[in-house]
PyMOL commands that place a pseudoatom at each C-alpha (Angstrom):
pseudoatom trace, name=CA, resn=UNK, resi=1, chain=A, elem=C, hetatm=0, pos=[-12.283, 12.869, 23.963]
pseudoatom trace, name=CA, resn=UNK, resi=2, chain=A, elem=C, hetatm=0, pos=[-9.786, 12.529, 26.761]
pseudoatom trace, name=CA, resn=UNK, resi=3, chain=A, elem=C, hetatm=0, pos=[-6.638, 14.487, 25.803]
pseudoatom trace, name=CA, resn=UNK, resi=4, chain=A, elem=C, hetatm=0, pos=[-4.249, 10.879, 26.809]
pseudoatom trace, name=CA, resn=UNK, resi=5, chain=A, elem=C, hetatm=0, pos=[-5.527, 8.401, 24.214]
pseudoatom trace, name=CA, resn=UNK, resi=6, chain=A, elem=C, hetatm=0, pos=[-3.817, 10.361, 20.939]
pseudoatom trace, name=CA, resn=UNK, resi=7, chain=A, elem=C, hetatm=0, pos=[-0.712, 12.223, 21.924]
pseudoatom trace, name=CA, resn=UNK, resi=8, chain=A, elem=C, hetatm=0, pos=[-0.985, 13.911, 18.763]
pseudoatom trace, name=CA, resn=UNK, resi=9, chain=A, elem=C, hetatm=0, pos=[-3.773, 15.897, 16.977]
pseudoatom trace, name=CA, resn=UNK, resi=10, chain=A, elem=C, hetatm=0, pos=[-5.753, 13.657, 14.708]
pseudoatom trace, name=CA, resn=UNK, resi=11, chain=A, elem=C, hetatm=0, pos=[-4.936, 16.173, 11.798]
pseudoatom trace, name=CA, resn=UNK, resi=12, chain=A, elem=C, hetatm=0, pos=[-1.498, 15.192, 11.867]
pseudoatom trace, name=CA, resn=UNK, resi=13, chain=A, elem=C, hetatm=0, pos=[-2.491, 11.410, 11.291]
pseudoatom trace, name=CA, resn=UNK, resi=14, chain=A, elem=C, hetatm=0, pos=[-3.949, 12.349, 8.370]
pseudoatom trace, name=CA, resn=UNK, resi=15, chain=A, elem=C, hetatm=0, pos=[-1.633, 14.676, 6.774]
pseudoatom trace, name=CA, resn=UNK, resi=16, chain=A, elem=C, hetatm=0, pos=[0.761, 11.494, 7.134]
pseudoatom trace, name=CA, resn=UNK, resi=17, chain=A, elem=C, hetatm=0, pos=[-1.768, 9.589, 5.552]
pseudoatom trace, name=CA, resn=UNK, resi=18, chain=A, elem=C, hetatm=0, pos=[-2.153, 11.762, 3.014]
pseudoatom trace, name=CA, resn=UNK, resi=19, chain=A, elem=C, hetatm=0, pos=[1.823, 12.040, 2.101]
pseudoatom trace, name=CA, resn=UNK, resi=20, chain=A, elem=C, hetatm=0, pos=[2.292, 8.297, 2.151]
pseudoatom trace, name=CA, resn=UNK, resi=21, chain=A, elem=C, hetatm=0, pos=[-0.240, 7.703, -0.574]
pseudoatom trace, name=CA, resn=UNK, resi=22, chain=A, elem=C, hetatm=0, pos=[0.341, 10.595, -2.579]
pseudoatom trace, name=CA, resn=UNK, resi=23, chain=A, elem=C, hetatm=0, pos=[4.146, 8.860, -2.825]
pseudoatom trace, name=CA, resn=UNK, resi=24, chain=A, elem=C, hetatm=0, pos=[2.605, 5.494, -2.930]
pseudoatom trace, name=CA, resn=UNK, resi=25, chain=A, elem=C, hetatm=0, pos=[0.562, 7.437, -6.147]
pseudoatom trace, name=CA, resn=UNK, resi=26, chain=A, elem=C, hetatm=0, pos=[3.153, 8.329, -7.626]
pseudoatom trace, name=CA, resn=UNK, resi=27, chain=A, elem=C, hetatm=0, pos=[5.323, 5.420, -7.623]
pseudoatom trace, name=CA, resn=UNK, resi=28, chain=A, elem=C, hetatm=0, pos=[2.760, 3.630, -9.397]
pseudoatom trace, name=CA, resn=UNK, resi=29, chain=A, elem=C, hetatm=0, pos=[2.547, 6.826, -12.281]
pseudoatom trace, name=CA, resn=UNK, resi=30, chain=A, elem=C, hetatm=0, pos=[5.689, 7.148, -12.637]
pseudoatom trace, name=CA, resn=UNK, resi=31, chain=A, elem=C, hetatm=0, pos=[8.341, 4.477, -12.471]
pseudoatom trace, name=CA, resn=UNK, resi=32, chain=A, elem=C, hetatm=0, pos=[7.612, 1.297, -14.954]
pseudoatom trace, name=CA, resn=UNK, resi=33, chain=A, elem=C, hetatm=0, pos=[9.807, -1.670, -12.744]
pseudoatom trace, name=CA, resn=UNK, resi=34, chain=A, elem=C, hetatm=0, pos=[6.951, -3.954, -11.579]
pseudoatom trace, name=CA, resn=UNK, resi=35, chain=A, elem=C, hetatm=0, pos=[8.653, -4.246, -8.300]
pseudoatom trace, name=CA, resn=UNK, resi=36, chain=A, elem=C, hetatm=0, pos=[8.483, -0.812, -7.848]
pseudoatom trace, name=CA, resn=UNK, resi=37, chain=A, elem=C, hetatm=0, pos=[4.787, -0.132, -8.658]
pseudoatom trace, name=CA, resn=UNK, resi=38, chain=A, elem=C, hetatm=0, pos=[3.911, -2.829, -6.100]
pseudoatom trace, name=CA, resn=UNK, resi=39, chain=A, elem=C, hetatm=0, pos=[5.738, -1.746, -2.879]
pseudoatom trace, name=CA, resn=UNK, resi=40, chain=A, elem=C, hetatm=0, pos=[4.471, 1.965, -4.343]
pseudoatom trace, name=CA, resn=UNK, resi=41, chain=A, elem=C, hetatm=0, pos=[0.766, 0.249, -3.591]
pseudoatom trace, name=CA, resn=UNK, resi=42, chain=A, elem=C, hetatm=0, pos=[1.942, -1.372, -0.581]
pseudoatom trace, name=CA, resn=UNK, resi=43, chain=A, elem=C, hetatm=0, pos=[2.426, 2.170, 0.641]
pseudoatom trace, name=CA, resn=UNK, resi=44, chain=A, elem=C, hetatm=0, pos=[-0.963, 3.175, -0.015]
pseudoatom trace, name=CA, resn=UNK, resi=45, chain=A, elem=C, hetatm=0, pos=[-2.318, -0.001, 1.597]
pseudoatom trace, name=CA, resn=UNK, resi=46, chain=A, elem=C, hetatm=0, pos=[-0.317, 1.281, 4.437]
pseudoatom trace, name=CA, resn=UNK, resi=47, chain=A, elem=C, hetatm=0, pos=[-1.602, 4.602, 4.461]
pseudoatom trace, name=CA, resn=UNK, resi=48, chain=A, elem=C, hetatm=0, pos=[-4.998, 3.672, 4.706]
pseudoatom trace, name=CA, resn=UNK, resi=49, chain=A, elem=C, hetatm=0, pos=[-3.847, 1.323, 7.640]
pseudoatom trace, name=CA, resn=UNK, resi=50, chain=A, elem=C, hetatm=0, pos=[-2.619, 4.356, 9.255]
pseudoatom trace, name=CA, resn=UNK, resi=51, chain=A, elem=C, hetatm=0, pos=[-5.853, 6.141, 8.943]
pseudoatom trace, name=CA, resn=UNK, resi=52, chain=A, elem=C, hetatm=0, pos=[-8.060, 3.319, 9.963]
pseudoatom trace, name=CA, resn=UNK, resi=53, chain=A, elem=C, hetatm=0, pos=[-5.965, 2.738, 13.209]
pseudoatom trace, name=CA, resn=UNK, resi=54, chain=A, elem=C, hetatm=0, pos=[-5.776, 6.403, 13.936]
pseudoatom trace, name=CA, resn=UNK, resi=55, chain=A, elem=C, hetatm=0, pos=[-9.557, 6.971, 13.634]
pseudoatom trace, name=CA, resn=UNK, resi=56, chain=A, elem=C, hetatm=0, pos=[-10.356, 3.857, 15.741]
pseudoatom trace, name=CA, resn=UNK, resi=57, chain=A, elem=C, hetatm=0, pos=[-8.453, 5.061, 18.352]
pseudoatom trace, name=CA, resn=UNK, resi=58, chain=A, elem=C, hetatm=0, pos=[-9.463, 8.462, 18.177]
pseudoatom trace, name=CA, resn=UNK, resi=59, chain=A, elem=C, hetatm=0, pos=[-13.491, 7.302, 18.362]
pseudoatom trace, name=CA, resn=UNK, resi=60, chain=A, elem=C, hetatm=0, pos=[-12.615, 4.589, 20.288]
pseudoatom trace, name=CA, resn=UNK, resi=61, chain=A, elem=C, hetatm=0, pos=[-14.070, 1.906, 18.077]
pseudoatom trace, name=CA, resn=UNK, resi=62, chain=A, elem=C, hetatm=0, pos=[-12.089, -1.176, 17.383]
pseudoatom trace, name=CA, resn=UNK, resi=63, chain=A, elem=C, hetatm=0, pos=[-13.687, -1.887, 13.928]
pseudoatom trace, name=CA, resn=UNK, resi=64, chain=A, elem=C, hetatm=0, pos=[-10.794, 0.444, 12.784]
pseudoatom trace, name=CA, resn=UNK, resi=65, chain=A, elem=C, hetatm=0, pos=[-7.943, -2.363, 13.806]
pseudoatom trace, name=CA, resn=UNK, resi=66, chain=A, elem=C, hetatm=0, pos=[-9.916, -5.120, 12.527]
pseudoatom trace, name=CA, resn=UNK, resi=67, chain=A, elem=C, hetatm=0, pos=[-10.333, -3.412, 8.552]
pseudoatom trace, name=CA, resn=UNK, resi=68, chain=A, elem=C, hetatm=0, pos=[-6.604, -2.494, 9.272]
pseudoatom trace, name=CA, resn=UNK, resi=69, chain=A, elem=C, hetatm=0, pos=[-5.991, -6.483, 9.701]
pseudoatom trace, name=CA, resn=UNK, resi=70, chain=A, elem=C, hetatm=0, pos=[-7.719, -7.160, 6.555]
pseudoatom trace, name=CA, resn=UNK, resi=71, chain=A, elem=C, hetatm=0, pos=[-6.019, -5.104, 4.756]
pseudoatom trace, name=CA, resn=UNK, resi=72, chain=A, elem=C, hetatm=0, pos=[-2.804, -6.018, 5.511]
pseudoatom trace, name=CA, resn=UNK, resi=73, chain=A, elem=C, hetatm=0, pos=[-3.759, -9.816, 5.173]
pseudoatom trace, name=CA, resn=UNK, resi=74, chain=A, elem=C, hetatm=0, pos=[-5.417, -8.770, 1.487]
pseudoatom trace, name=CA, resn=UNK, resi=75, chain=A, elem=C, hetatm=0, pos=[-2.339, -6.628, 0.963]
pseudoatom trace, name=CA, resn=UNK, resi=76, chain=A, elem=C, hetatm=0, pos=[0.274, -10.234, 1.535]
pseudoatom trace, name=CA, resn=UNK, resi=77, chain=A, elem=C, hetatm=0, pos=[-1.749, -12.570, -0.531]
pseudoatom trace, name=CA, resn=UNK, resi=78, chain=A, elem=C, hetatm=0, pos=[-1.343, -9.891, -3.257]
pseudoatom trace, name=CA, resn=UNK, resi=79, chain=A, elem=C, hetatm=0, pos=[1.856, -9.396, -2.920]
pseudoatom trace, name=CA, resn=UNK, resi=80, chain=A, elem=C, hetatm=0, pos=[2.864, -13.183, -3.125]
pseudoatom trace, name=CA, resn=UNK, resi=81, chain=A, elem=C, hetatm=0, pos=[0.615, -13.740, -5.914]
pseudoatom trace, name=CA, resn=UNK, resi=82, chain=A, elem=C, hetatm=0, pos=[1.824, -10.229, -8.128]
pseudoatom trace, name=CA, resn=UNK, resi=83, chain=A, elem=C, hetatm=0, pos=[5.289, -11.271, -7.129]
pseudoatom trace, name=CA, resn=UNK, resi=84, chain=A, elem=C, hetatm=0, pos=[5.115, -14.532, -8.801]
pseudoatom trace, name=CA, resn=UNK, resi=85, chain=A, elem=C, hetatm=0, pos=[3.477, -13.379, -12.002]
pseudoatom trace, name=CA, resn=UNK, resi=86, chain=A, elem=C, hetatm=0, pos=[6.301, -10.806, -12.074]
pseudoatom trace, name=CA, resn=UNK, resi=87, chain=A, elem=C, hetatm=0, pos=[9.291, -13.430, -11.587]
pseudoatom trace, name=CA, resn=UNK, resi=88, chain=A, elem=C, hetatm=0, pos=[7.219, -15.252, -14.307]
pseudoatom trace, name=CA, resn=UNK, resi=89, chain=A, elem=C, hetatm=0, pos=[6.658, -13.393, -16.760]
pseudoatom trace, name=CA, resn=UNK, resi=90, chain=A, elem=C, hetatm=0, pos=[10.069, -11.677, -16.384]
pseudoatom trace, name=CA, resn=UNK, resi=91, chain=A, elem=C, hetatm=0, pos=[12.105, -14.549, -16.289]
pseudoatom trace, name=CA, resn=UNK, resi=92, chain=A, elem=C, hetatm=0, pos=[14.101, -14.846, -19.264]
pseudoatom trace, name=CA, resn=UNK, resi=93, chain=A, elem=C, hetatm=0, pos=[14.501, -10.638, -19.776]
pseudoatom trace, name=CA, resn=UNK, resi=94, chain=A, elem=C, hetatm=0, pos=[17.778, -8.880, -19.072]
pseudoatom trace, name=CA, resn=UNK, resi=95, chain=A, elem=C, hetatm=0, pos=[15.085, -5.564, -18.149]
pseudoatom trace, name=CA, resn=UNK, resi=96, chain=A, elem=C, hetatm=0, pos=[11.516, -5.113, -16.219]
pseudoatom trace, name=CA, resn=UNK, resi=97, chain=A, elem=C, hetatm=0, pos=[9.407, -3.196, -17.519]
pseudoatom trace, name=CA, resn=UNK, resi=98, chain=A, elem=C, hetatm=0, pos=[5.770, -3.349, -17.389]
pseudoatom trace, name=CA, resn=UNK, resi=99, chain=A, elem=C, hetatm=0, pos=[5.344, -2.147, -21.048]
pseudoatom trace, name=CA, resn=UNK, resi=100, chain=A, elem=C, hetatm=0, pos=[7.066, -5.309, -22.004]
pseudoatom trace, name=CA, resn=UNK, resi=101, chain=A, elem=C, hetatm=0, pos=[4.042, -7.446, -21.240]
pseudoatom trace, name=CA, resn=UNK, resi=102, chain=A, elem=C, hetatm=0, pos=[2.289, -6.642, -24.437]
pseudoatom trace, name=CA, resn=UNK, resi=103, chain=A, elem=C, hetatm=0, pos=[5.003, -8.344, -26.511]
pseudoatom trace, name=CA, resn=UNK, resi=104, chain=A, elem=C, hetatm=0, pos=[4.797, -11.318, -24.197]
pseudoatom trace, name=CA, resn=UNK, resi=105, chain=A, elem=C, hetatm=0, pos=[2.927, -14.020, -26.235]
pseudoatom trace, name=CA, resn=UNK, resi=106, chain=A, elem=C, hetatm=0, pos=[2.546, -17.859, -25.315]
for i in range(1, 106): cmd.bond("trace and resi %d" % i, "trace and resi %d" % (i + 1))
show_as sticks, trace
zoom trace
């Protein structure tokens, strides 16, 4: 592989990676604001964008960039959609929580 194409080792790519979703992981373990828990999985989305771009360019194969596109386009429509459900469904509350959807009734 010529040395020009990644100016960094592919390892460090994927220790990135690696960090981003762990956090992203966690986020969605540990704090209960549906807001929260959804830019958490944004950031795994996003880390496994940075892996597909990094090993596409690494093995110079494009099919990398196109399942990053398609995962970011996957990643908006489910943002907008889980956005409005959350405005929804939260409307009326003074707090978010995502335990507070089992009491919802209608």
């Amino acid at each position: 592989m010529p040395a020009h194409l990644l100016p960094m080792p592919l390892a460090n790519y994927v220790s990135l990676s690696a960090v981003m979703f762990f956090i992203g992981v966690a986020g969605v373990i540990v704090r209960r604001n549906p807001l929260i828990m959804l830019m958490s999985i944004e950031l795994m989305f996003n880390a496994a964008n940075l892996l597909f771009v990094a090993y596409a360019r690494a093995w110079l194969n494009n099919a990398g960039h196109i399942f990053a596109f398609l995962v970011i386009t996957v990643a908006a429509a489910e943002a907008a959609i889980a956005l409005a459900i959350v405005v929804v469904a939260f409307r009326s509350s003074d707090r978010v929580d995502v335990d507070d959807v089992r009491t919802l009734h209608g």
